[in-house]
C-alpha positions in Angstrom: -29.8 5.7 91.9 -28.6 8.4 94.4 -26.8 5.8 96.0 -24.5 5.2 93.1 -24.4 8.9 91.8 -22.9 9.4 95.8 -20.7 7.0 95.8 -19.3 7.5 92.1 -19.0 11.2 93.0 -17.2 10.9 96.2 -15.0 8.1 94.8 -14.3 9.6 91.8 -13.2 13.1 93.0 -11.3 10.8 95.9 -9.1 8.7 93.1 -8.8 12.0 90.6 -7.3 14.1 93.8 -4.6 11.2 95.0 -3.6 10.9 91.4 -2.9 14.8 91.1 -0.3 14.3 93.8 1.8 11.7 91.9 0.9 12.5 87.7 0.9 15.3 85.8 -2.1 17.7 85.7 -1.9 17.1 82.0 -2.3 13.3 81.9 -5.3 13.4 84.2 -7.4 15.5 82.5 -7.2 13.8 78.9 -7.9 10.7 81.0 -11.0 12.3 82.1 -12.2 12.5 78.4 -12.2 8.2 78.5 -15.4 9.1 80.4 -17.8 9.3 77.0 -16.2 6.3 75.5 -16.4 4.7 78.8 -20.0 5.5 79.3 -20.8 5.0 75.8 -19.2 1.1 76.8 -21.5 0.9 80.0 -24.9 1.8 78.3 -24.5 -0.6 75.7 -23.5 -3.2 77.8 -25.8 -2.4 80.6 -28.8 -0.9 79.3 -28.4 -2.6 76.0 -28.7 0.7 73.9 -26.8 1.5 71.0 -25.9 5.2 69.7 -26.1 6.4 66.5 -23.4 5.7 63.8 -21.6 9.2 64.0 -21.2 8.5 68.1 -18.8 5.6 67.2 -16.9 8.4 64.6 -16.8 10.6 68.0 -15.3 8.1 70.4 -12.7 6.5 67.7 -11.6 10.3 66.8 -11.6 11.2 71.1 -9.5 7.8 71.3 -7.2 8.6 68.5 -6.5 12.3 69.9 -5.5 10.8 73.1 -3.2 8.1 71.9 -1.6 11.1 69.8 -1.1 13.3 73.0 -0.2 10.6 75.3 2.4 8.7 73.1 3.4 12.6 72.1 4.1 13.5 75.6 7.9 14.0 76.6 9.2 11.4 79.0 10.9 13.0 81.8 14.0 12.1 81.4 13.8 14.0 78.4 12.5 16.4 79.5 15.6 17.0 82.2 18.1 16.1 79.4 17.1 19.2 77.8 
């Protein structure tokens, strides 16, 4: 178990600080909320647990706020247009 917690640690601030250097601040930390739906995914499939009702409410209304941010967002282009 502190095996994995290392190496999901070390890999997962390793991937989060190269992707910094080529996306937007912005974009990588709403990805970071897909870690409770994610998680959420992974104990059900893994540990065969299921949440409560209202959980599924919470991911579907964390999912739906991120497709309205992301498909929001400005492209670039746009953004230099202006």
């Amino acid at each position: 178990m502190v095996g994995v917690t290392i190496c999901a640690q070390l890999l997962g601030h390793s991937v989060l600080n190269h992707l910094l250097a080529v996306m937007s601040p912005g974009l990588i930390s709403l990805l970071l909320l897909l870690e409770v739906p994610g998680a959420a995914l992974l104990a059900g499939i893994f540990l065969d647990q299921t949440p409560p009702w209202g959980v599924y409410a919470g991911l579907a209304l964390i999912l739906a706020g991120l497709v309205v941010v992301v498909t929001g967002r400005p492209t670039p282009e746009a953004m230099v247009a202006d």
